[in-house]
N, CA and C atoms as an extended XYZ file, in Angstrom:
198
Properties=species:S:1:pos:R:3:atomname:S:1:resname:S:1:resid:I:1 pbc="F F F"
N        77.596       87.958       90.912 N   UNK     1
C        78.720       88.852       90.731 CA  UNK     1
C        79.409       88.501       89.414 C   UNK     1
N        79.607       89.639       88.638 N   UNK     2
C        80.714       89.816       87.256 CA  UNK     2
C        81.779       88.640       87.526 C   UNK     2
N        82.436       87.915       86.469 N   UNK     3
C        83.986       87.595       86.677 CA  UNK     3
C        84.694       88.826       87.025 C   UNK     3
N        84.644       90.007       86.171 N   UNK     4
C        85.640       91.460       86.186 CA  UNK     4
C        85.547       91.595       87.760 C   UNK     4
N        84.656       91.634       88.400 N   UNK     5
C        83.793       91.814       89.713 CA  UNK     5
C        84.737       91.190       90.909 C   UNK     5
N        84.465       89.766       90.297 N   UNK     6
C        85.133       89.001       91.604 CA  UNK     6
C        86.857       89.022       91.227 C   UNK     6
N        87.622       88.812       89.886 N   UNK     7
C        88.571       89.208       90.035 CA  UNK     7
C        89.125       90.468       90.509 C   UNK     7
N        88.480       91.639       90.489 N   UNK     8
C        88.943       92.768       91.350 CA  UNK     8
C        89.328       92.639       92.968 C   UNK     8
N        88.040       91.541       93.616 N   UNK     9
C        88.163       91.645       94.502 CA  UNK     9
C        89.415       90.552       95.077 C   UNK     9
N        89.450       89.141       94.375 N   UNK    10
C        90.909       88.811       94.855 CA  UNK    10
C        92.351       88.558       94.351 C   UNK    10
N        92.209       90.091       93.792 N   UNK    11
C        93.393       90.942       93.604 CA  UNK    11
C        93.767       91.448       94.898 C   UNK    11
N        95.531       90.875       94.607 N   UNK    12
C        96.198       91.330       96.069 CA  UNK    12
C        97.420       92.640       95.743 C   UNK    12
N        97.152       92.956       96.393 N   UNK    13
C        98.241       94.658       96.202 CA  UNK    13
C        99.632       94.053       96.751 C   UNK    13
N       100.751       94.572       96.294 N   UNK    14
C       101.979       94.188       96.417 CA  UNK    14
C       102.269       95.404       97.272 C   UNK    14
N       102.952       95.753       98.301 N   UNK    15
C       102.839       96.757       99.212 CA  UNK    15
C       104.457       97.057       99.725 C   UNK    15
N       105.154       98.331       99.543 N   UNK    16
C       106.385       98.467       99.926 CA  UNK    16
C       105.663       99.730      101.898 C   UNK    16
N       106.753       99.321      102.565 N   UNK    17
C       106.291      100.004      103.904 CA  UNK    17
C       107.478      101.698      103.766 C   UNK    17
N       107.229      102.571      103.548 N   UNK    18
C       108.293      103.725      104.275 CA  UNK    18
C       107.966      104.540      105.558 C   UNK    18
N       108.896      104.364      106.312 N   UNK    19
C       108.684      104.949      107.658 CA  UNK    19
C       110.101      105.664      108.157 C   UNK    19
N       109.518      107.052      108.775 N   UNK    20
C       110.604      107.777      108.897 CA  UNK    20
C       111.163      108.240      110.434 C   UNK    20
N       112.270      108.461      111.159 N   UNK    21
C       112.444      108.988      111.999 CA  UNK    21
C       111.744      110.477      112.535 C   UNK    21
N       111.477      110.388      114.042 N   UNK    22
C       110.474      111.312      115.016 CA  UNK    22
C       111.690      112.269      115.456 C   UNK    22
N       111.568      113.663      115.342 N   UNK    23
C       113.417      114.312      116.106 CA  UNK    23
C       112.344      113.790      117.755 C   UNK    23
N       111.652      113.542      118.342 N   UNK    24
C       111.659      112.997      119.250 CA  UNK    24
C       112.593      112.182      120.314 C   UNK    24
N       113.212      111.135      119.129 N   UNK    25
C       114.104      109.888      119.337 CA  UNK    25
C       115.488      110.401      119.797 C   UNK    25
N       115.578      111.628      119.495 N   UNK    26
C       117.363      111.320      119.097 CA  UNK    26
C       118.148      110.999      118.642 C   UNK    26
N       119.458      110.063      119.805 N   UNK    27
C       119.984      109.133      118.888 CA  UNK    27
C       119.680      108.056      119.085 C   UNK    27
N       118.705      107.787      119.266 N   UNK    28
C       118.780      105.994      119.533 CA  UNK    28
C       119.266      105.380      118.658 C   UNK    28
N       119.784      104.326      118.498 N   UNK    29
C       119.967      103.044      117.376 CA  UNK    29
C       118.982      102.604      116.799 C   UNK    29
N       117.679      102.421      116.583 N   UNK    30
C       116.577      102.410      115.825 CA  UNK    30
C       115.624      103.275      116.587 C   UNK    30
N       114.909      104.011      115.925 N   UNK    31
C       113.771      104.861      117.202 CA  UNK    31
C       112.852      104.535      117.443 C   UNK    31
N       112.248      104.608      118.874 N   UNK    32
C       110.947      103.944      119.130 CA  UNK    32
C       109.887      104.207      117.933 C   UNK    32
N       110.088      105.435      117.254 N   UNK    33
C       108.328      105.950      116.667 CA  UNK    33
C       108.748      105.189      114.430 C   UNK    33
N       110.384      104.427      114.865 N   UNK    34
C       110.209      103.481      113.298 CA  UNK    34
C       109.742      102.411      113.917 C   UNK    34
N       109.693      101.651      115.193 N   UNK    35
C       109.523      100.301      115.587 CA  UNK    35
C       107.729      100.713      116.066 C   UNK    35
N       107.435      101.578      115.893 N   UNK    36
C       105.887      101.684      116.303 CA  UNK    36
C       105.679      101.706      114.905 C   UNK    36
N       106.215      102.634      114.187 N   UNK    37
C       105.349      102.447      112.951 CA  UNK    37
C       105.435      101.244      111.831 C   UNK    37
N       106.636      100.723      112.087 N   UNK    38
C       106.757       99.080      111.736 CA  UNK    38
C       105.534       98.163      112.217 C   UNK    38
N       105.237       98.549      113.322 N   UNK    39
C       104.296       97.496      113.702 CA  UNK    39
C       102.685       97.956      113.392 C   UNK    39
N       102.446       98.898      112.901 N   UNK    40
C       100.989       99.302      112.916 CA  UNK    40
C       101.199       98.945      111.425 C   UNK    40
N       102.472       99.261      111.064 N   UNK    41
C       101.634       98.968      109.162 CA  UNK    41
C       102.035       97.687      108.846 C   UNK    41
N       102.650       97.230      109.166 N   UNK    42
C       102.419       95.749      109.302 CA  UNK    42
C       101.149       94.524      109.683 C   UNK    42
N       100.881       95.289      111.082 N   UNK    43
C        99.189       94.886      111.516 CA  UNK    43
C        98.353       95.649      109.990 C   UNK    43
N        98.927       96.445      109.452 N   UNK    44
C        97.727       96.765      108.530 CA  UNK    44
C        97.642       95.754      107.324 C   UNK    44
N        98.846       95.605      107.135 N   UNK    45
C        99.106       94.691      105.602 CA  UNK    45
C        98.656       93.804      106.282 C   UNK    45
N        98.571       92.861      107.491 N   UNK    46
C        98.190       91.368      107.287 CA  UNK    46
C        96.678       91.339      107.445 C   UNK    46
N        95.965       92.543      108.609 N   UNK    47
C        95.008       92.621      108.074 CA  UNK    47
C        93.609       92.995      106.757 C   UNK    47
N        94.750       93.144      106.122 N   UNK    48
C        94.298       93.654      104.901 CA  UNK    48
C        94.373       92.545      103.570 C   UNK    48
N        95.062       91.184      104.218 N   UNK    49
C        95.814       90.414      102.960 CA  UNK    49
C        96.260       91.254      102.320 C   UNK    49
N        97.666       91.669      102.454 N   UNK    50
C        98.770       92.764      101.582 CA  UNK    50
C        99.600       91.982      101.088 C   UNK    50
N       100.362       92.270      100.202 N   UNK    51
C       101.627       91.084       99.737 CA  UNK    51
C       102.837       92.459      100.566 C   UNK    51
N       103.388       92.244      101.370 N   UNK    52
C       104.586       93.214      101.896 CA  UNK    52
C       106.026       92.750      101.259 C   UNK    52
N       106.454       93.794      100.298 N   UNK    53
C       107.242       93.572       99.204 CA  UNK    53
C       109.131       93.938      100.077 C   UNK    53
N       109.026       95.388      100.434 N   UNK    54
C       110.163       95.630      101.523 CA  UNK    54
C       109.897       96.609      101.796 C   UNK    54
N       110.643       97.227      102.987 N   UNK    55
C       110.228       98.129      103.735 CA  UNK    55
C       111.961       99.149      103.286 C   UNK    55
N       111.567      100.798      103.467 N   UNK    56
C       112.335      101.677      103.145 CA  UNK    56
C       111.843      102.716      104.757 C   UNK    56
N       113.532      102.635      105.048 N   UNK    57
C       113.519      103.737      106.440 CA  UNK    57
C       114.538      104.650      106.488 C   UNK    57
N       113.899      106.031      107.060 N   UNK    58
C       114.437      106.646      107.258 CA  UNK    58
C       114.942      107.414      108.509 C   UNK    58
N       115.732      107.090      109.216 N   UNK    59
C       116.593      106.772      110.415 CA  UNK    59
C       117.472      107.410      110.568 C   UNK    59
N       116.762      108.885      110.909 N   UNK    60
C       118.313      109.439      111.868 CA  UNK    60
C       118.959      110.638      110.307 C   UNK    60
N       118.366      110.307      108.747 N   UNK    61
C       118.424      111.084      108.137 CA  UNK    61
C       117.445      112.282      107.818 C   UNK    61
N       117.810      113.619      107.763 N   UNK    62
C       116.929      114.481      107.335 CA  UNK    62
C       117.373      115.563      106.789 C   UNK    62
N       116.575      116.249      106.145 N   UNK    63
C       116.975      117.026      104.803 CA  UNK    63
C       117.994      117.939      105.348 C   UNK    63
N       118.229      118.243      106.740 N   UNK    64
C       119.605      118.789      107.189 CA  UNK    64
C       120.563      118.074      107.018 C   UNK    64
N       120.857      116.840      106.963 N   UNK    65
C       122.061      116.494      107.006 CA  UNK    65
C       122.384      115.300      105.999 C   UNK    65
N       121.463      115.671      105.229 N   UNK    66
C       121.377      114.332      103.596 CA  UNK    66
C       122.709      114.903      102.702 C   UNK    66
């Protein structure tokens, strides 16, 4: 394998998470479908070796009432 080759491969991606509120939820105080999707992309970044930089949510805002 190339140097170019193998440095591609352990190159690590720096990774921000955004996840948005389900009108499902309501009002909850955090909604079940940000704490589900917190946890699947999370399981994704570690299985992936991700660098997880911060996470951006959107909770309870939507283009009605921004």
């Amino acid at each position: 394998m190339s140097f170019s080759n193998q440095n591609a491969i352990n190159k690590a991606f720096k990774v921000g998470i955004y996840i948005r509120l389900s009108r499902e939820d309501g009002d909850k105080l955090e909604s079940d479908s940000i704490s589900n999707q917190r946890d699947i992309l999370q399981r994704y970044i570690k299985e992936n070796q991700l660098i997880f930089i911060d996470e951006y949510k959107d909770d309870g805002i939507s283009r009605n009432n921004f």
